[in-house]
C-alpha positions as semicolon CSV with decimal commas, in nm:
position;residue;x (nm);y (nm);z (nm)
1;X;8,075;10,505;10,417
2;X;8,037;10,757;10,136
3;X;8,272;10,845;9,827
4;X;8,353;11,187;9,732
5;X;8,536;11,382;9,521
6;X;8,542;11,737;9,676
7;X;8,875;11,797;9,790
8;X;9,011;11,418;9,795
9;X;9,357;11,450;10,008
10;X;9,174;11,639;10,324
11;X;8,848;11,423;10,334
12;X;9,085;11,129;10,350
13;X;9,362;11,262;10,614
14;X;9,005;11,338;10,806
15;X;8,912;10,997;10,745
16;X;9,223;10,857;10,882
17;X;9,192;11,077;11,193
18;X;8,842;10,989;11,261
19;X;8,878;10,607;11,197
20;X;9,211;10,595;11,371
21;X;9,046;10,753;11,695
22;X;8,720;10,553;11,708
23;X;8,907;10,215;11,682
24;X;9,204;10,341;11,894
25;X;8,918;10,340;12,169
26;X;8,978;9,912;12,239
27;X;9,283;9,797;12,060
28;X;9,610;9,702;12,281
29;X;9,880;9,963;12,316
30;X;10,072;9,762;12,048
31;X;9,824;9,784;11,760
32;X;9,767;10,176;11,884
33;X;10,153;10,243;11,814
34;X;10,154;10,005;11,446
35;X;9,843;10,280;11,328
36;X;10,007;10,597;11,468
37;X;10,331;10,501;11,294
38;X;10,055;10,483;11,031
39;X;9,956;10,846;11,069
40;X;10,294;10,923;11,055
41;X;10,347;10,853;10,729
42;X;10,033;11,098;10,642
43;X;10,176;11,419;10,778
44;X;9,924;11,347;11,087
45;X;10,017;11,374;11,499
46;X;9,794;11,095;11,665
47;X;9,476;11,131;11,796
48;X;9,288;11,089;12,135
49;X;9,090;10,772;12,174
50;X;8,756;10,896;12,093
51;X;8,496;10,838;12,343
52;X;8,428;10,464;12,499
53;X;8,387;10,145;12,236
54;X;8,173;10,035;12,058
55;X;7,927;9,834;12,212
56;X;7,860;9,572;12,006
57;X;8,035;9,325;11,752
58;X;7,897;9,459;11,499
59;X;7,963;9,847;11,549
60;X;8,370;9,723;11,619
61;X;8,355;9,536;11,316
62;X;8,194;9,837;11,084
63;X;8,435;10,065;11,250
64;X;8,792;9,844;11,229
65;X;8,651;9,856;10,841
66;X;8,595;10,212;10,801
67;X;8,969;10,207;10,900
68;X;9,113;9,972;10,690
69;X;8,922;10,104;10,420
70;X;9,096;10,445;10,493
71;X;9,459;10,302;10,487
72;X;9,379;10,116;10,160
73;X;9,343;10,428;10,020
74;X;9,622;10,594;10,177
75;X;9,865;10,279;10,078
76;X;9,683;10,370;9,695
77;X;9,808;10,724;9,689
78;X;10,142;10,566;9,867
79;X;10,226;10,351;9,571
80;X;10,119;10,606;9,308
81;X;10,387;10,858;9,490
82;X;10,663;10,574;9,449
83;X;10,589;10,557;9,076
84;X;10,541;10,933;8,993
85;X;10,870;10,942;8,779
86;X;10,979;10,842;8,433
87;X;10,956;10,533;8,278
88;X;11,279;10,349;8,369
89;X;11,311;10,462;8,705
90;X;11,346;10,276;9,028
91;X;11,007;10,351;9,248
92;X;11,102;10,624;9,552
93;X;11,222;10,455;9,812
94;X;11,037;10,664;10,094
95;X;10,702;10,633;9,933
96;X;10,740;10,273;9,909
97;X;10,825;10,196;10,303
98;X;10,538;10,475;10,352
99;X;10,308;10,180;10,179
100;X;10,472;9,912;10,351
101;X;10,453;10,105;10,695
102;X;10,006;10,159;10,609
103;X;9,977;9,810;10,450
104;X;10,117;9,695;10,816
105;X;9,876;9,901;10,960
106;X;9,603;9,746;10,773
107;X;9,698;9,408;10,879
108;X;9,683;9,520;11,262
109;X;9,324;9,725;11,213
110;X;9,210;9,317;11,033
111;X;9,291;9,146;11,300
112;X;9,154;9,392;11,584
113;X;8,847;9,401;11,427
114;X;8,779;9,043;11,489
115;X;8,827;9,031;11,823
116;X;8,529;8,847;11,907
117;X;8,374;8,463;11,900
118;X;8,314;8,297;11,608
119;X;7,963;8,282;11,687
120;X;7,904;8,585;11,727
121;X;8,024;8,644;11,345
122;X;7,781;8,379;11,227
123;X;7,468;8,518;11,438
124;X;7,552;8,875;11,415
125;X;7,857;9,010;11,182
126;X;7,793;8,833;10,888
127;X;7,419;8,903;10,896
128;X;7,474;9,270;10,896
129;X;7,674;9,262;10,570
130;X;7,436;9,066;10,325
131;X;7,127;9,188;10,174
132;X;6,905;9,339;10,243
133;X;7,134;9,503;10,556
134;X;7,387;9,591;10,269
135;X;7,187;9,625;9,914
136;X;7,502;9,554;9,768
137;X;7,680;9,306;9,991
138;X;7,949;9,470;10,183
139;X;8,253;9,331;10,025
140;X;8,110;9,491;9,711
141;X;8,139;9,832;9,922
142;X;8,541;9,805;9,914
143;X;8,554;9,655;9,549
144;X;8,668;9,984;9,342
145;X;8,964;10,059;9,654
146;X;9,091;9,656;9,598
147;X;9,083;9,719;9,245
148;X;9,281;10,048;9,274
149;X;9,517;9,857;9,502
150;X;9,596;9,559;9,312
151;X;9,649;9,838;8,997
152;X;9,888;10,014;9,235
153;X;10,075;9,713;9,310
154;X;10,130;9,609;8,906
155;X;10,222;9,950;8,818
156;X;10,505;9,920;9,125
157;X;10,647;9,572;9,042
158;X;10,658;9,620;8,643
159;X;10,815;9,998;8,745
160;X;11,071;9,788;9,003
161;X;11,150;9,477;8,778
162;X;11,238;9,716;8,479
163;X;11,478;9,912;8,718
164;X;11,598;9,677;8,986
165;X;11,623;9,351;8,899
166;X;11,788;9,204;9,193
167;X;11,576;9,325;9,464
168;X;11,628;9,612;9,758
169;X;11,550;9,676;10,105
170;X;11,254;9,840;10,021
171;X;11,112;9,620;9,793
172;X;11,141;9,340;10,082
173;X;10,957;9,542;10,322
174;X;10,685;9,616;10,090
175;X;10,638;9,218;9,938
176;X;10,664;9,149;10,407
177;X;10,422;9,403;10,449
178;X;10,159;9,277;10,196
179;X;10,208;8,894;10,333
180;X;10,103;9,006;10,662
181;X;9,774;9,153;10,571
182;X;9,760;8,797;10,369
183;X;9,831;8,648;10,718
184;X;9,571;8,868;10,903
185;X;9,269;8,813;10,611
186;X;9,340;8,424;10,640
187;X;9,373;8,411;10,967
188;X;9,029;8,579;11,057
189;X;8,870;8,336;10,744
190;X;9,015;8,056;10,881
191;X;8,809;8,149;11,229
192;X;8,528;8,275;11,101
193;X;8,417;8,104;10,764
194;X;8,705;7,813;10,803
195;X;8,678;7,631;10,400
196;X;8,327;7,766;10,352
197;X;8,246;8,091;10,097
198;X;8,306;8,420;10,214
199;X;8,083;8,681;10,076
200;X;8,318;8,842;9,796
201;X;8,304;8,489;9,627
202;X;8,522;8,370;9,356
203;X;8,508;8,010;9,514
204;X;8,325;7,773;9,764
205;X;8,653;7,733;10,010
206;X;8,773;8,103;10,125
207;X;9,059;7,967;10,207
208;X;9,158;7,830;9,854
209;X;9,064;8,142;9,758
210;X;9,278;8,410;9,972
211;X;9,604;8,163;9,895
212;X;9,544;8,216;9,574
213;X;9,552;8,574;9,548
214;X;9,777;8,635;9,797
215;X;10,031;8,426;9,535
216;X;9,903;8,675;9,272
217;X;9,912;8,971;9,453
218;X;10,306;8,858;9,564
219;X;10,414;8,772;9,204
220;X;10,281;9,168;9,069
221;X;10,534;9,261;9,313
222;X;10,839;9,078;9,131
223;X;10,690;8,965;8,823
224;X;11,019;8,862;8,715
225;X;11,105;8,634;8,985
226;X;10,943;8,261;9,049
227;X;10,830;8,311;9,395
228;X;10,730;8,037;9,621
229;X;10,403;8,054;9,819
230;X;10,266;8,315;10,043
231;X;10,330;8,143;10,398
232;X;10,011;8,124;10,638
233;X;10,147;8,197;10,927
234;X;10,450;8,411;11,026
235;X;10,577;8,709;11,253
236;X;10,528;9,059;11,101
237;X;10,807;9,219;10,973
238;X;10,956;9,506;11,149
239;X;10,870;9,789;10,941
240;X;11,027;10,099;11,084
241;X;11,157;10,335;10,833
242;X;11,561;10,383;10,894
């Protein structure tokens, strides 16, 4: 993975293509159509699978990432779209189900990039993102997109509280959409690491951990509102713009 910042939009639409074709290689016909709806969104037709899988663990796992790193930054440039008016305005509507629609698609890339034994994250996975495989740790590698997210997601809920104080359709798909990749990130910790620390940090139980964000990340959202805790389990939300 590699940052630049020659010509931003079409190095990430290419992104998105490339990602969404390597990974579209092993996931289930219903994860396929959840990132194509993703591509969608983008101004992009679908692509062929690309070639056979990957063949090990660890080549999936690098690869669902590349993806989800890709729709972060999509769902960044999403939000910033819903916001791009005057102060006082209520966010756009379309941008914001676009961002609910690639947030669901990051949720479905999580969890079909763990399709494999918990073992084999402990013996091989985990391994390959720690020093001195990843100089910098590999949840470091993602740290300035989360960052740009979780900015994203303030500016949205102070620019929605200020203009809609009771809540729309929208709004709801986008707060669903974010609890699923909640669901997805603690459901693969929960397998994986279970109340041990994941490499990010911030905490010796994970688990503790992603709750506790996931509240955060819920309340930027509707900072006006007393929300009650991001549920652990639940069915994702259907999405489809109307």
């Amino acid at each position: 993975m590699a940052r630049t910042s020659c010509d931003p939009a079409r190095t990430l639409l290419r992104a998105l293509l490339r990602t969404t074709a390597e990974v579209s290689a092993w996931v289930s016909e219903d994860t396929r159509a959840v990132l194509h709806t993703a591509l969608t969104v983008c101004g992009l037709s679908a692509p062929a699978p690309a070639g056979t899988p990957p063949g090990t663990s660890v080549a999936r796992w690098e690869a669902g990432h590349r993806l989800f790193f890709a729709l972060t930054a999509a769902t960044v440039v999403a939000l910033r779209d819903a916001t791009a008016r005057p102060v006082g305005r209520h966010p756009g509507p379309a941008a914001t189900w676009d961002a609910a629609v690639l947030l669901r698609a990051s949720a479905a890339a999580m969890e079909a990039t763990a399709s494999f034994a918990p073992h084999v994250y402990e013996r091989e996975v985990r391994p390959s993102m720690e020093p001195p495989e990843e100089r910098d740790g590999f949840s470091g590698l993602w740290s300035a997109d989360h960052r740009a997210l979780v900015r994203q997601l303030g500016i949205w809920g102070r620019a929605h509280a200020g203009s809609c104080p009771k809540g729309c359709v929208a709004g709801s798909a986008l707060r669903a959409a974010l609890a699923d990749v909640h669901v997805a990130h603690h459901g693969i910790c929960a397998r994986f690491v279970g109340r041990g620390p994941s490499l990010l940090g911030g905490g010796a139980d994970a688990l503790h951990t992603l709750d506790r964000l996931a509240v955060s990340r819920s309340r930027m959202l509707r900072p006006d509102v007393a929300l009650p805790p991001v549920p652990r389990c639940r069915k994702a939300a259907d999405l489809r713009r109307r």
